[in-house]
C-alpha positions in Angstrom: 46.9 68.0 -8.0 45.3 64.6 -8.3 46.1 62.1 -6.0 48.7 59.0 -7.0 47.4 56.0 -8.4 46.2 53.5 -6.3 48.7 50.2 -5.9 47.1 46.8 -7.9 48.5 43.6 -8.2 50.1 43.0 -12.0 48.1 41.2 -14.2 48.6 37.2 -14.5 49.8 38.1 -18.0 51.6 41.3 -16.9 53.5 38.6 -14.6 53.6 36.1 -17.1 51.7 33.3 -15.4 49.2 33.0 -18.4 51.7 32.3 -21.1 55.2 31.3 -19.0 53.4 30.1 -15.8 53.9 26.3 -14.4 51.5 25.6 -12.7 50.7 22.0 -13.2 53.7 21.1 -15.3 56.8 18.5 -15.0 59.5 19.6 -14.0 63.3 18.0 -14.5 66.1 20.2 -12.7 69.7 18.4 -12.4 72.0 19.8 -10.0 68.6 20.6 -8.2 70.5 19.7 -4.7 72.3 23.1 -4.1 73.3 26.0 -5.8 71.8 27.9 -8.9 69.7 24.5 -9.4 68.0 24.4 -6.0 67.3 28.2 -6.6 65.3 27.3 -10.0 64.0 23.9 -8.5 62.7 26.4 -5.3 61.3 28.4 -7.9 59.2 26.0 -9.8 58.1 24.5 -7.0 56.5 27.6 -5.4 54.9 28.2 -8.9 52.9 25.1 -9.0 55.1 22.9 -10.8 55.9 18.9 -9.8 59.7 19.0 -9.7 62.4 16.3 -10.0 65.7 17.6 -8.9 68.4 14.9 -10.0 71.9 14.8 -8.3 75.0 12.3 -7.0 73.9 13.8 -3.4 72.0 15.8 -1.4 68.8 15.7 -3.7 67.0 13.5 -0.8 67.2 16.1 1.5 66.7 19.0 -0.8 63.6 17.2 -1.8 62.3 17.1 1.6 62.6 20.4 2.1 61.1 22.2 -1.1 58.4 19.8 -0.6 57.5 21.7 2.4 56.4 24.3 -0.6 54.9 21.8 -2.9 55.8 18.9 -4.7 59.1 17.8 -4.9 60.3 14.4 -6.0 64.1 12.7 -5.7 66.3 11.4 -8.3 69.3 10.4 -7.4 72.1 9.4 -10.0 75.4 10.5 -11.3 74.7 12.2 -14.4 78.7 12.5 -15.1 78.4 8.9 -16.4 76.2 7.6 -19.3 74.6 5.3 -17.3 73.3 8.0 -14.7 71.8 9.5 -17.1 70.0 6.5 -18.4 68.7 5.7 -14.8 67.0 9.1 -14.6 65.4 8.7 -18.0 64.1 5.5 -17.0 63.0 6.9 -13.9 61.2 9.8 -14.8 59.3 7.9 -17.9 58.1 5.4 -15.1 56.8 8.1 -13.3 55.5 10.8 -15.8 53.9 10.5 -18.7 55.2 14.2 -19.7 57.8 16.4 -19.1 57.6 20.0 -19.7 60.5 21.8 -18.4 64.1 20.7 -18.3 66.5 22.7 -16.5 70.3 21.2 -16.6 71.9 22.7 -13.7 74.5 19.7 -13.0 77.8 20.5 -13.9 81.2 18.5 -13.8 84.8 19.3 -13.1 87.7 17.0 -14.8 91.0 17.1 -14.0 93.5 16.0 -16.7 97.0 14.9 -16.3 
């Protein structure tokens, strides 16, 4: 009987990294601060990519520590209100000339009468 295979690495294509990688890319997560956000912000930032997490709080300190992993960059607004979500426009097309990946993370709750 032959002996099993021996164990390799995937590919860079096998793992998608040629075609989906982001290495290098801008990166826009709101709700980046906790939750399913910071769990996609964490991830783009340990695959190369300059993220901006966005949120009313909590995005300064999230920030500081994903940047322990790469680069990780503040915005903080409330994107609940029009003019949140103006101010991180503004922001980000100060800052970067591109942006390549948008992840909107941020949710809302409303209460009606």
């Amino acid at each position: 009987m032959a002996p099993p295979p021996a164990h390799r690495e995937p590919s860079e294509e096998a793992r998608g990294a040629g075609r989906f990688g982001v290495e290098d890319k801008v990166a826009l997560v709101t709700g980046g601060s906790r939750g399913i956000g910071k769990m996609i912000a964490r991830g783009l930032v340990a695959g190369g990519a300059k993220v901006y997490i966005a949120s009313r709080r909590g995005c300064e300190e999230t920030a500081a520590e994903l940047s322990d992993e790469g680069v990780c960059l503040p915005l903080s607004a409330d994107l609940s209100e029009e003019a949140g979500i103006c101010a991180i426009g503004e922001q980000l097309r100060a800052a970067e000339p591109t942006l390549h990946v948008l992840v909107h993370a941020a949710g809302a709750h409303h209460v009606a009468p």
